[in-house]
N, C-alpha and C positions, 0 to 999 in steps of 0.2 A: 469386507464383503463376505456371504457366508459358502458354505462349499454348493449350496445348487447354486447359487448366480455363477461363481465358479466354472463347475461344468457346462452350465450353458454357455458360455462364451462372454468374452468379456468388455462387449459393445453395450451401448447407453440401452437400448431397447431390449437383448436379453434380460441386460441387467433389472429391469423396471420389472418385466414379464417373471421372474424368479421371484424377486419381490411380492409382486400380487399373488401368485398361485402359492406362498408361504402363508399369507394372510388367511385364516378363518372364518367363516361368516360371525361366529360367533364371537369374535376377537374386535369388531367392532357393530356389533348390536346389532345384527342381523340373525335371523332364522334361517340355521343352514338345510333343512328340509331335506329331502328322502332323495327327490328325484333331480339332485343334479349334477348334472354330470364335470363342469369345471374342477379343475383344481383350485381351492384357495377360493380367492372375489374374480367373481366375472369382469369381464373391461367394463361393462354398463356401473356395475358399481362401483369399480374405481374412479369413472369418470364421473360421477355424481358425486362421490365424495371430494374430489379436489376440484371441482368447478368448472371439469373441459370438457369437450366435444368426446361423444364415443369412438367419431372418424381419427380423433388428432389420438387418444390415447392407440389406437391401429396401427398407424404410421408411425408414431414412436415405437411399439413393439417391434413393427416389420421395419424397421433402417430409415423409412423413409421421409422422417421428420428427425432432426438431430443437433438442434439449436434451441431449445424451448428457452423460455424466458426466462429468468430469476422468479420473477413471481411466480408462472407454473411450476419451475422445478421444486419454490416451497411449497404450494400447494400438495404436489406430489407426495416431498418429501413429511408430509403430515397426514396425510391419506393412508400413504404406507407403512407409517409408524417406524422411520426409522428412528435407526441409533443415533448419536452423533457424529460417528465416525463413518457410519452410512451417508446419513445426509449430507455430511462434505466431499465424500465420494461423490457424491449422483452429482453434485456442482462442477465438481471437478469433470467430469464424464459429459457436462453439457458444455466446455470450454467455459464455464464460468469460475472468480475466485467466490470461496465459502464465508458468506460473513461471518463474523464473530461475533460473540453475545457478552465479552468482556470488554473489559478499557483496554486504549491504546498502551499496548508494555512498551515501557520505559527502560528496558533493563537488555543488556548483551549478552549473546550465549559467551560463557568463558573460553570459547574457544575463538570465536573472531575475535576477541578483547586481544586474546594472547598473538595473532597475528600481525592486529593491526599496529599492535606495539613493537610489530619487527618492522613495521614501515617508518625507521627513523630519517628517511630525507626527503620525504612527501611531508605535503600536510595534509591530515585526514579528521575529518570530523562524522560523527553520525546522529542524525537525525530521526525522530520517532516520524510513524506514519503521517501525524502532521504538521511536520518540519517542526516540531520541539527539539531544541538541540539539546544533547542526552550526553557527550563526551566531545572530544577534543583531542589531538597530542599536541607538543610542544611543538612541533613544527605549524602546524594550525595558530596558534597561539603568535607567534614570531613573524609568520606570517602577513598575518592578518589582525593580529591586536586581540589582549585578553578578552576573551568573552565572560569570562568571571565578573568584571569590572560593571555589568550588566545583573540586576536580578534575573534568577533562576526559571521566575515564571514569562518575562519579559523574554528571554532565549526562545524567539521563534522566527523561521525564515522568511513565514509567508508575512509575519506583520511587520519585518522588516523592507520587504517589499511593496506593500502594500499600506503606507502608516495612515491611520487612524486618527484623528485631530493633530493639537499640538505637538502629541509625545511621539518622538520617532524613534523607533526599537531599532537598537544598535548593536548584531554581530560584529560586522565587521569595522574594525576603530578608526581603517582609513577607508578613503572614498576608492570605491569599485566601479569599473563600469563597464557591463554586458556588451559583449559585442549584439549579439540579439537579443534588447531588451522584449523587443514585443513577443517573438516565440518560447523567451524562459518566462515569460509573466503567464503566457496562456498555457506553457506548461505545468507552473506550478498548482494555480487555478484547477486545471482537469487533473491532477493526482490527487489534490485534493478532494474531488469529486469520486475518483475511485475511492479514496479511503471512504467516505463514506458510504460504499457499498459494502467494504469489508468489515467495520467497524461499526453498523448504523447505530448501535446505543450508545457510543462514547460523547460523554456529558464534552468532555474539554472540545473534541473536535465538533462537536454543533455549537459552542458556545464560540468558539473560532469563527465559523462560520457564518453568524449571526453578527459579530462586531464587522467583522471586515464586509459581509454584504451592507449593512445599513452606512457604514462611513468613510469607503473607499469607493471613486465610481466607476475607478477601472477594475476592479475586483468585481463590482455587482455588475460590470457589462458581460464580464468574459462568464463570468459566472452562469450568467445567463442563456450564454452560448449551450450549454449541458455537454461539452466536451467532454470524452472522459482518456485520458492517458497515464502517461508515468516519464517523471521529468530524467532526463537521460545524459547530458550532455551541454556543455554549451563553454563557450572559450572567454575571460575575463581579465583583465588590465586592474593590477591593484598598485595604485600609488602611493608605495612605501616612505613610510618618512627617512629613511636610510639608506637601501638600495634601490628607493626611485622607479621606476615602472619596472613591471613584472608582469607577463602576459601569459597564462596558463592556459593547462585547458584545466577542465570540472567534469570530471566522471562522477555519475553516478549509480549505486551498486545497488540492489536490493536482495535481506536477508530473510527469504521465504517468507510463511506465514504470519513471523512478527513483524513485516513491512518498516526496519530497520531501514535508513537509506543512509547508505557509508560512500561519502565525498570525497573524493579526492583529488589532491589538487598538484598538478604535474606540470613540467616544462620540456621540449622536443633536446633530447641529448646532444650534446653537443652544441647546441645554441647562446647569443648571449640571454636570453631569459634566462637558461637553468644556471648561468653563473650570477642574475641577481636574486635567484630562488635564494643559491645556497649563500650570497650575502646576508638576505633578512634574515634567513636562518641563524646568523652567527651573530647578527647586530645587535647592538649594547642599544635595545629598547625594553622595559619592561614587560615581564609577563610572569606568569603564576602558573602551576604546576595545574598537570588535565584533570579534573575531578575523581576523587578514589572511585574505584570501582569494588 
């Protein structure tokens, strides 16, 4: 933001009102003429240009509209010629996240890489915005069975939920089961819905979204719901072939604007879970080292 929005205060409506009175007439094709007296574009012609009422661009100046929509706020943010780093401001500033105009990143900042490698007696996996599983550690692995053992592209959460004709995509190697199937299904459903606010040009996750609408029908029902969340939480029974039931919980983390989602998978101390956690952990079942990073 630049030093007049600045000064003026650092609420949605200054901020907007700095903005316009920066702008030129001549800066978008206007005749700035002798006799007038605004600074910058008048509200009529900002509201003309991004497609809103002269009342509603008023009450956003004066406080008293302070939720605009995604689409107005692009509107706005195209009227006003911001930067990029403006226009995810003014998103940010209307309680909304900034879409992105690249693909879903694949990749971890090396600094949660270096942490999450200090978490050797969890299992932790992390997943891209739309549950593409991106990493692993061994405990993950021991856990829950190589995911390697799986093609690379096949590594997705939601299609493993969700499968799609014959082929059922396999994370996890043994059978798992949700304590609350129906709330993590409609959760995953509506994250992925967010993501595609954040993300709407990413080829893979409309492509995602496209298989699992036309050939899942509880996928195209909840889908249909237009829920939009972020999946959080939820408790699961995995039956190990070695140490036999194991009942966690599943946290989930997210890594700011590359919507990283880092899982993690725990047992109440002291309990017998965390003593057959830390059996699969140690059992003589195959697994494969977590992908280089």
């Amino acid at each position: 933001m630049d030093d007049m929005a600045t000064k003026k205060g650092l609420g949605l409506g200054a901020t907007i009102r700095a903005w316009r009175e920066r702008l030129s007439p001549s800066s978008v094709g206007l005749p700035s003429g002798r006799a007038r007296r605004a600074t910058g574009l008048r509200r009529e012609e900002l509201a003309e240009r991004a497609g809103v009422s002269v009342d509603y661009v008023v009450r956003l100046e004066q406080g008293r509209a302070t939720t605009p929509s995604a689409q107005v706020v692009a509107s706005l943010a195209y009227a006003l010629q911001l930067t990029t780093a403006e226009h995810d401001h003014l998103y940010r500033m209307a309680g909304l996240v900034p879409p992105h105009d690249g693909p879903i990143p694949d990749r971890m900042p090396p600094g949660v890489h270096r942490v999450l490698n200090r978490l050797g007696d969890v299992a932790v996996a992390v997943f891209a915005a739309d549950w593409q599983m991106i990493w692993w550690n061994p405990g993950w692995a021991a856990l829950l069975g190589d995911p390697s053992t799986s093609p690379p592209e096949l590594r997705n959460f939601a299609r493993e939920r969700f499968p799609v004709g014959s082929g059922h995509v396999r994370i996890a190697l043994w059978p798992v089961v949700v304590q609350n199937s129906d709330g993590s299904d409609l959760a995953i459903v509506s994250d992925l819905r967010r993501a595609t606010g954040r993300f709407p040009h990413d080829a893979r996750l409309a492509e995602l979204i496209r298989v699992l609408t036309a050939g899942n029908e509880t996928f195209a029902r909840l889908w249909a719901s237009g829920t939009v969340a972020a999946h959080r939480e939820d408790r699961k029974t995995i039956e190990h072939p070695t140490a036999g039931l194991v009942e966690v919980d599943c946290d989930v983390l997210t890594d700011g604007d590359s919507e990283l989602k880092i899982v993690i998978l725990t047992a109440p101390p002291g309990s017998a879970d965390e003593d057959n956690l830390r059996l699969a952990m140690v059992a003589d079942v195959d697994t494969a080292p977590a992908p280089a990073f």
